[in-house]
MOPAC internal coordinates of N, CA, C and O (Angstrom, degrees):
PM7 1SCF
backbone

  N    0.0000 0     0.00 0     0.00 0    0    0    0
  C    1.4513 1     0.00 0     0.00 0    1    0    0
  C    1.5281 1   110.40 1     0.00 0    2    1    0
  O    1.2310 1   126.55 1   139.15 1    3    2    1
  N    1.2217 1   105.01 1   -40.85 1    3    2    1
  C    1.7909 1   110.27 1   176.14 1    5    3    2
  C    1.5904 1   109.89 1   -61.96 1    6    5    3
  O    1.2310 1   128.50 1   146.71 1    7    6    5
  N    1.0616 1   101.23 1   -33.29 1    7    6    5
  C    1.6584 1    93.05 1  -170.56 1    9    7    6
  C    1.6452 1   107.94 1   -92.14 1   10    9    7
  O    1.2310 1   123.04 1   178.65 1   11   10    9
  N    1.2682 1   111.78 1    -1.35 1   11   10    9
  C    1.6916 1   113.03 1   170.75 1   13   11   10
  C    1.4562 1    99.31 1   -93.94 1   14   13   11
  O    1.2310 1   112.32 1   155.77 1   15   14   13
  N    1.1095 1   132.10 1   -24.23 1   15   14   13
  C    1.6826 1   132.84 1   176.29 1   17   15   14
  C    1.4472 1   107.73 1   -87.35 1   18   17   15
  O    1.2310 1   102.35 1   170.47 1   19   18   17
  N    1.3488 1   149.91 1    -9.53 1   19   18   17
  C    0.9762 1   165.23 1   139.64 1   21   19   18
  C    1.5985 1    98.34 1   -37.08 1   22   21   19
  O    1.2310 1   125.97 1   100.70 1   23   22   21
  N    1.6865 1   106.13 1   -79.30 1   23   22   21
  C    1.4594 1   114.32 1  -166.66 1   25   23   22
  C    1.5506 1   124.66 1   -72.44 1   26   25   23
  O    1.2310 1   132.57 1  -175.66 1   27   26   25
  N    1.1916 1    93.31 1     4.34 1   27   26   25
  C    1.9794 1    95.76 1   177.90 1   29   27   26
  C    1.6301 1    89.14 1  -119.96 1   30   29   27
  O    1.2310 1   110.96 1   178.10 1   31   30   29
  N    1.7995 1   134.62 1    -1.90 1   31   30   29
  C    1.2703 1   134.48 1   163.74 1   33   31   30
  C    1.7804 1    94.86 1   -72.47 1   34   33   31
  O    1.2310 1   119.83 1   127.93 1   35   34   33
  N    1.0735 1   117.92 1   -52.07 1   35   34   33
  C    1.3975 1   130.55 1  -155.71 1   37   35   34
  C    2.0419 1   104.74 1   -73.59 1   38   37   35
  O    1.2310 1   128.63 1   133.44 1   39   38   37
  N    1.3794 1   100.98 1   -46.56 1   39   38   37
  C    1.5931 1   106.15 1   164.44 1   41   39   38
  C    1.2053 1   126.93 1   -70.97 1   42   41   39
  O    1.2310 1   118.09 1   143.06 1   43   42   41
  N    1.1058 1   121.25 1   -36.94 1   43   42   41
  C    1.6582 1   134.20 1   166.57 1   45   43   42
  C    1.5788 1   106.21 1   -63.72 1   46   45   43
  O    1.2310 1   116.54 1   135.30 1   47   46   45
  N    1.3991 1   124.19 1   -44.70 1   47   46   45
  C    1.6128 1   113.99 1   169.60 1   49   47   46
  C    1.3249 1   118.97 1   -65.73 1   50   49   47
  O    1.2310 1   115.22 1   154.52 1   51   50   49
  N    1.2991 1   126.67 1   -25.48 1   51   50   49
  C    1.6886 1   136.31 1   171.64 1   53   51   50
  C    1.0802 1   124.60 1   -58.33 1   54   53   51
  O    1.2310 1   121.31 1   137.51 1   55   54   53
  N    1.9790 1   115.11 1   -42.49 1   55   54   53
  C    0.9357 1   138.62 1  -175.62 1   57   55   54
  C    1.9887 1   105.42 1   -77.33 1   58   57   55
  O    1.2310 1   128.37 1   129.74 1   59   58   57
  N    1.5396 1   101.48 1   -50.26 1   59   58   57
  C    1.5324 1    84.53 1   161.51 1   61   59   58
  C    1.2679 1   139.48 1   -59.60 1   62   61   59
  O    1.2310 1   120.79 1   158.49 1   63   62   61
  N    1.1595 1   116.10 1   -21.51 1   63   62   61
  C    1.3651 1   136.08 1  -169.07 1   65   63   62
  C    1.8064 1   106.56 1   -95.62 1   66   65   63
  O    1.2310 1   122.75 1   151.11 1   67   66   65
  N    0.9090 1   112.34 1   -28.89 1   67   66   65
  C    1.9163 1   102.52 1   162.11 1   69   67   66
  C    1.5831 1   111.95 1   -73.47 1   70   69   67
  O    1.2310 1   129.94 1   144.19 1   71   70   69
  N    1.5766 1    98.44 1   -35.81 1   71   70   69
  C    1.6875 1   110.12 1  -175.41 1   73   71   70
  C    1.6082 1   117.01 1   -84.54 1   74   73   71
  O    1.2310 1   121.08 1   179.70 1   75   74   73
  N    1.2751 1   115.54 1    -0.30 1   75   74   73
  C    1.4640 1   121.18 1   139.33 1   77   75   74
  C    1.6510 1   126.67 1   -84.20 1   78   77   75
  O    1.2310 1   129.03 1   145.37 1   79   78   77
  N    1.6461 1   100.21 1   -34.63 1   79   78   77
  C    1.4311 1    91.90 1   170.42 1   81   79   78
  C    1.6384 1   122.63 1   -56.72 1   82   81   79
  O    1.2310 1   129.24 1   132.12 1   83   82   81
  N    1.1566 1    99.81 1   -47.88 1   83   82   81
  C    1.9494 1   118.03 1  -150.85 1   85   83   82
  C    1.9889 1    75.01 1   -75.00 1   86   85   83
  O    1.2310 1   109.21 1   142.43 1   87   86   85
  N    1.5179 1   137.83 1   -37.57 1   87   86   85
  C    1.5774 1   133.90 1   172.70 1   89   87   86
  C    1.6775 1   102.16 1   -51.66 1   90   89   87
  O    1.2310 1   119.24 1   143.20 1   91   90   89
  N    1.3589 1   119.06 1   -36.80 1   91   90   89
  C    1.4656 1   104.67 1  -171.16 1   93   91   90
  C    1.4015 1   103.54 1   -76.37 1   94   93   91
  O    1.2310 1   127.58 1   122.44 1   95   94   93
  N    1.5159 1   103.01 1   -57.56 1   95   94   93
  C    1.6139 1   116.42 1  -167.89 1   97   95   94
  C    1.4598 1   105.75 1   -65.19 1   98   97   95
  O    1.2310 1   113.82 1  -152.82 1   99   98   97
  N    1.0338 1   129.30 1    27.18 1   99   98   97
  C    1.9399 1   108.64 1  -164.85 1  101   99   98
  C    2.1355 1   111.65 1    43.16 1  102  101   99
  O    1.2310 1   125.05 1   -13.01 1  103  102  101
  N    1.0900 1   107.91 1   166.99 1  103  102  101
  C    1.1648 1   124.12 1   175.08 1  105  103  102
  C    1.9462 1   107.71 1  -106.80 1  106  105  103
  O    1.2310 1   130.08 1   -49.76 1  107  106  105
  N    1.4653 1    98.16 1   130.24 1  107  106  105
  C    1.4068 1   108.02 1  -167.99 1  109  107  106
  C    1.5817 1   114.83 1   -75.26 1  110  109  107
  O    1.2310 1   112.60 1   -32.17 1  111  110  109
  N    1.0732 1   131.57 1   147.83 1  111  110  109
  C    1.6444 1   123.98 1   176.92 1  113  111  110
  C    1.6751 1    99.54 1   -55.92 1  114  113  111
  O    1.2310 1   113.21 1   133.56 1  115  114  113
  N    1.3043 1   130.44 1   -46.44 1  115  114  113
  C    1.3952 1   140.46 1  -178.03 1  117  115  114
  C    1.7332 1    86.04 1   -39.31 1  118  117  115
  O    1.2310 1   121.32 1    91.39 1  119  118  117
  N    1.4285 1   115.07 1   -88.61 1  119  118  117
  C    1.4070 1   126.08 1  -171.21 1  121  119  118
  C    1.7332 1   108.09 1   -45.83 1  122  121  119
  O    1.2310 1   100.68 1   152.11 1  123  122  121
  N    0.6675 1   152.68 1   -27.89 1  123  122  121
  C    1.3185 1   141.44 1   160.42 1  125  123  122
  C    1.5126 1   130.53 1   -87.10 1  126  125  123
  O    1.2310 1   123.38 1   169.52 1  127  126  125
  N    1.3166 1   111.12 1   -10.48 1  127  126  125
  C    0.9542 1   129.85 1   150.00 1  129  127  126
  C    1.8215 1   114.56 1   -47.21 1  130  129  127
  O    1.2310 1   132.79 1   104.00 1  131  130  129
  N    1.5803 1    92.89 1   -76.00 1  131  130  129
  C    1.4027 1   101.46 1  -178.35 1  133  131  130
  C    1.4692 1   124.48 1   -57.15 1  134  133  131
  O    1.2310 1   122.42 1   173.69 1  135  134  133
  N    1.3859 1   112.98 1    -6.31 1  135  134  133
  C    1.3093 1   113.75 1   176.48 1  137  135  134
  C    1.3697 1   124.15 1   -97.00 1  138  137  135
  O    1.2310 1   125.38 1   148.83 1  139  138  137
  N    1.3862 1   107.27 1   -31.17 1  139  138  137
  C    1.4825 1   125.53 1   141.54 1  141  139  138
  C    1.3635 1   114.68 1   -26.41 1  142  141  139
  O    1.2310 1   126.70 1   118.42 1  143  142  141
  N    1.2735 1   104.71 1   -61.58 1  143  142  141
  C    1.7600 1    94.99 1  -168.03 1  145  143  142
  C    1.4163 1   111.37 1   -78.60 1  146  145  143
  O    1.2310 1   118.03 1   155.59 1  147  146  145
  N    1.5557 1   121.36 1   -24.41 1  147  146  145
  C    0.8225 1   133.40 1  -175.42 1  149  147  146
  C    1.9794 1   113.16 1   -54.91 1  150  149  147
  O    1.2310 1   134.33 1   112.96 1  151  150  149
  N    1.3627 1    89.90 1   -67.04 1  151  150  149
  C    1.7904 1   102.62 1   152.55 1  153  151  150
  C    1.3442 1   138.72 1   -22.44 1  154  153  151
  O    1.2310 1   136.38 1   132.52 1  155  154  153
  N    1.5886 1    85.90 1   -47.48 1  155  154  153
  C    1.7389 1    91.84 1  -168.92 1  157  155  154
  C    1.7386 1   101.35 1  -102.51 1  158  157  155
  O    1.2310 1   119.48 1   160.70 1  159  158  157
  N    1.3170 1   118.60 1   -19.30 1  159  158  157
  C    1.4530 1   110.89 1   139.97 1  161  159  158
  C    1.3808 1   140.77 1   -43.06 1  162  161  159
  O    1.2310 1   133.83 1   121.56 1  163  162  161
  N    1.1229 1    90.86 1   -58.44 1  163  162  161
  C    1.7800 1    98.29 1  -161.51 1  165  163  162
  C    1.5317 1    99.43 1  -102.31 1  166  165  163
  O    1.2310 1   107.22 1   134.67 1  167  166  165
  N    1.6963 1   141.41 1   -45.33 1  167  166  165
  C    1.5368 1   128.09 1   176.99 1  169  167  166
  C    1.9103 1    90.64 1   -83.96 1  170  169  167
  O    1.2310 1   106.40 1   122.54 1  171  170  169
  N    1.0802 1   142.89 1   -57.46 1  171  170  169
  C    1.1487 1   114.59 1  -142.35 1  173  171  170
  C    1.9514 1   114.52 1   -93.09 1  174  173  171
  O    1.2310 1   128.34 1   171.86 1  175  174  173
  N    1.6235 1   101.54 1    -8.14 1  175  174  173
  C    1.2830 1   121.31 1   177.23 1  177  175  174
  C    1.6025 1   104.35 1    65.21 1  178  177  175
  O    1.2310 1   120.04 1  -108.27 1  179  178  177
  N    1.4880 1   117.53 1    71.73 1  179  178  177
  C    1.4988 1    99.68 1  -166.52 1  181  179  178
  C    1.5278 1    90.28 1   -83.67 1  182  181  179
  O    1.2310 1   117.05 1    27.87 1  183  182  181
  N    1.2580 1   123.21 1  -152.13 1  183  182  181
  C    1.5472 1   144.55 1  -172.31 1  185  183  182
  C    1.6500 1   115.37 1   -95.94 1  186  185  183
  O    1.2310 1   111.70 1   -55.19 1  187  186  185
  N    1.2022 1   133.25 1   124.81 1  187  186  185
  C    1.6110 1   104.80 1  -178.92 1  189  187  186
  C    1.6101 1   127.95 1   -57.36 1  190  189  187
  O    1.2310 1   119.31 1   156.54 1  191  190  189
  N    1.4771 1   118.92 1   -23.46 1  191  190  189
  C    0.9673 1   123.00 1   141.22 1  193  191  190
  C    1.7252 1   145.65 1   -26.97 1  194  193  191
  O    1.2310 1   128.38 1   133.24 1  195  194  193
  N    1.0271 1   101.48 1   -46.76 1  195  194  193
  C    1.2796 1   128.11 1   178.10 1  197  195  194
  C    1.3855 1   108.79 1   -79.95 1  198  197  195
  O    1.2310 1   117.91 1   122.92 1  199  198  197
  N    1.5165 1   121.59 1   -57.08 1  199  198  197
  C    1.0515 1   135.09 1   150.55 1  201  199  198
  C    1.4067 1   126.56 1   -11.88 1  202  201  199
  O    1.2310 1   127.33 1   108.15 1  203  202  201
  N    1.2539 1   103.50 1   -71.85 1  203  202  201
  C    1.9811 1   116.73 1  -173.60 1  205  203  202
  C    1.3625 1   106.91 1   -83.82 1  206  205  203
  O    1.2310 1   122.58 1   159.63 1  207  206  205
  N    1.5727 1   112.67 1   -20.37 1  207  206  205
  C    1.9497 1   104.63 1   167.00 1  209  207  206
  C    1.8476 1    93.14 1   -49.42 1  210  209  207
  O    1.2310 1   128.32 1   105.07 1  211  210  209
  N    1.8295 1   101.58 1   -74.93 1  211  210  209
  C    1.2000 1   103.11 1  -144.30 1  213  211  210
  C    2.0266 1   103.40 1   -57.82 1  214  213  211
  O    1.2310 1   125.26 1   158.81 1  215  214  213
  N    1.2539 1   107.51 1   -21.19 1  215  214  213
  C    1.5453 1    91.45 1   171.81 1  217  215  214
  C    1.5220 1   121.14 1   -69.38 1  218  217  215
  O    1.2310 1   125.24 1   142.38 1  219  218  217
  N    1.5422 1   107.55 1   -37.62 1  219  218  217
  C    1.5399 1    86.82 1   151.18 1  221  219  218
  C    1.3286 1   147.13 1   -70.98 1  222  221  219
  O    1.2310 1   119.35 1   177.76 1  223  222  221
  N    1.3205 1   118.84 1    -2.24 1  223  222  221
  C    1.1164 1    99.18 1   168.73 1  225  223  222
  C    2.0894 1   120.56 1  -107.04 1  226  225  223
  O    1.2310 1   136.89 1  -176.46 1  227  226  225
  N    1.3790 1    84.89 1     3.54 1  227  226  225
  C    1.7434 1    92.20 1   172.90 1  229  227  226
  C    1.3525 1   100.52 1  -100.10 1  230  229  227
  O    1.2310 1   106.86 1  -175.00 1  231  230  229
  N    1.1135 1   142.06 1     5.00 1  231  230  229
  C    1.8182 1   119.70 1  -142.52 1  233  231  230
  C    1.7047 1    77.45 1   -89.84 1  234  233  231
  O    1.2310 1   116.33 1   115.73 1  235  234  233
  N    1.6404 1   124.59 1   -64.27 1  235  234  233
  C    1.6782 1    92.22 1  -179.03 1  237  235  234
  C    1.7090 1   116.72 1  -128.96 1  238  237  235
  O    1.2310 1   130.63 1   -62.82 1  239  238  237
  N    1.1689 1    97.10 1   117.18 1  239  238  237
  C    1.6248 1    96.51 1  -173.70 1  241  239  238
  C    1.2680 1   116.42 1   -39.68 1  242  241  239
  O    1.2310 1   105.56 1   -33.27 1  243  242  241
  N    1.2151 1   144.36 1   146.73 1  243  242  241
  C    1.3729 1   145.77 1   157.88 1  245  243  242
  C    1.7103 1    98.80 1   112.87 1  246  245  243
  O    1.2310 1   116.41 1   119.16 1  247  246  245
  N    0.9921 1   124.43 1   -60.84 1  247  246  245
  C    1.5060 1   128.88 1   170.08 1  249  247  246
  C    1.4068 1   111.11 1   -31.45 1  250  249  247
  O    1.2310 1   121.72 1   -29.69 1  251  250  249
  N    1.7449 1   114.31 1   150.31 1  251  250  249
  C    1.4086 1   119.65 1   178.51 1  253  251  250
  C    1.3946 1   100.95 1   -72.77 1  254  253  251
  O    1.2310 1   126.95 1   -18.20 1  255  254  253
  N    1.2649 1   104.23 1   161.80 1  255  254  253
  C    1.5550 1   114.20 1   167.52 1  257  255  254
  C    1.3692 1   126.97 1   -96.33 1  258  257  255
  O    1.2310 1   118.54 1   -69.65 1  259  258  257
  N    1.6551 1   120.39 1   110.35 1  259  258  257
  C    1.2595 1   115.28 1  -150.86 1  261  259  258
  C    1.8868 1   103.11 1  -122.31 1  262  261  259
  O    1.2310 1   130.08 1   -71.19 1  263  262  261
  N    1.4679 1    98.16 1   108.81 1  263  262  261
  C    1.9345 1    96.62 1   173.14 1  265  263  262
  C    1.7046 1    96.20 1   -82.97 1  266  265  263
  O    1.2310 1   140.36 1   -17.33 1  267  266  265
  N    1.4776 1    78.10 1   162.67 1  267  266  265
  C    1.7290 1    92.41 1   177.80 1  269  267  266
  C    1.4880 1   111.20 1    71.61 1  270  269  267
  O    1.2310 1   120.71 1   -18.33 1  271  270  269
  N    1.2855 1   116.24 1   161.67 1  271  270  269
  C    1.4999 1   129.54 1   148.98 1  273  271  270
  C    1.5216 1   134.02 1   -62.21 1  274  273  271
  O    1.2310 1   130.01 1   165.73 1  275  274  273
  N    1.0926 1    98.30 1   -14.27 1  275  274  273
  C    2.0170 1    82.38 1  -170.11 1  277  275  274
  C    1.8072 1    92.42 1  -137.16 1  278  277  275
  O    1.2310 1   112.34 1   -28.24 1  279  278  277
  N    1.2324 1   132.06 1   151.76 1  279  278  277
  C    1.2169 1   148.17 1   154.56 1  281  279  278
  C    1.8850 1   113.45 1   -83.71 1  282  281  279
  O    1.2310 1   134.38 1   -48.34 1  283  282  281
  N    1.3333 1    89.79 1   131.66 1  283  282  281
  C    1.3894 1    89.87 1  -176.47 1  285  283  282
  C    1.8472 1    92.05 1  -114.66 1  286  285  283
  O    1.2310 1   128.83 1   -35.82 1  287  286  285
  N    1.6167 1   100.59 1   144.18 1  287  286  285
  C    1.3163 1   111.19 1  -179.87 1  289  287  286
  C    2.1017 1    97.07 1  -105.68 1  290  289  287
  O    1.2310 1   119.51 1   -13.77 1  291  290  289
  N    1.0571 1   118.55 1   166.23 1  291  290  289
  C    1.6008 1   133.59 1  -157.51 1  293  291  290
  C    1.8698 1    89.41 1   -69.92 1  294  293  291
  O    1.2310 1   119.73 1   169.98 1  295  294  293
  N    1.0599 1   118.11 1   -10.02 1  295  294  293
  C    1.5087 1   114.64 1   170.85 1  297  295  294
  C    0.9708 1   124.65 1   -75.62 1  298  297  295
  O    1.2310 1   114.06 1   135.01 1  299  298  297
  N    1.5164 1   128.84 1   -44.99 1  299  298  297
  C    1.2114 1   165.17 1  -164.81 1  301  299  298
  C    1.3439 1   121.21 1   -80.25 1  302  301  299
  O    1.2310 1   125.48 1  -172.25 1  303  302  301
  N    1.0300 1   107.07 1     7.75 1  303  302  301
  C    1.6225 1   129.97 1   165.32 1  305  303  302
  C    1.5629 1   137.56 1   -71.18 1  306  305  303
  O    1.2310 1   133.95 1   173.07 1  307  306  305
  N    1.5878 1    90.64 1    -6.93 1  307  306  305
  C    1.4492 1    85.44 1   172.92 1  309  307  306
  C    1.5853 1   115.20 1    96.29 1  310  309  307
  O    1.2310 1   119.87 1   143.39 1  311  310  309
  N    1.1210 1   117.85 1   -36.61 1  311  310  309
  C    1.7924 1   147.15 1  -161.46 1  313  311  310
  C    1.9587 1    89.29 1   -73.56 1  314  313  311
  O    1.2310 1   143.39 1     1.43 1  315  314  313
  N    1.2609 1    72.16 1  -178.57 1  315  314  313
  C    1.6351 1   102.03 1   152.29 1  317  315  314
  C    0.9925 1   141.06 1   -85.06 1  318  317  315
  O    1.2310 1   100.88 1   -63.27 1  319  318  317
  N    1.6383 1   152.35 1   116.73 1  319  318  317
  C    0.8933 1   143.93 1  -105.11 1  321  319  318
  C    1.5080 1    99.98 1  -134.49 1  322  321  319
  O    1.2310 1   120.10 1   180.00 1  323  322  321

């Protein structure tokens, strides 16, 4: 029993100690991001669907937002050329 109260003493001090860091440094859009999804995974049970939209569109800020696999350029249409 002592040595399981030890190790949730020892995880619980770690856990303060990132949560003073991320208090000095601010918290990154990356890191809140991931907790976001984390949330809406695990308390709100979203859909995996739902899921991999919103990771695409957080995975990197500043980047376009791209559905699907392939980019089509104004040629690529199928049409006449």
């Amino acid at each position: 029993m002592l040595a399981l109260v030890r190790e949730h003493d020892g995880e619980q001090t770690l856990r303060e100690q990132g949560a003073e860091e991320r208090r000095r440094r601010g918290v990154t859009f990356r890191e809140l991001a991931g907790d976001y999804l984390a949330w809406l995974e695990d308390i709100k049970g979203a859909k995996p669907s739902t899921l991999r939209d919103y990771r695409s569109q957080l995975a990197d800020p500043g980047q376009a937002y791209r559905r699907g696999k392939r980019r089509f350029s104004r040629t690529d249409h199928g049409g006449p050329r």
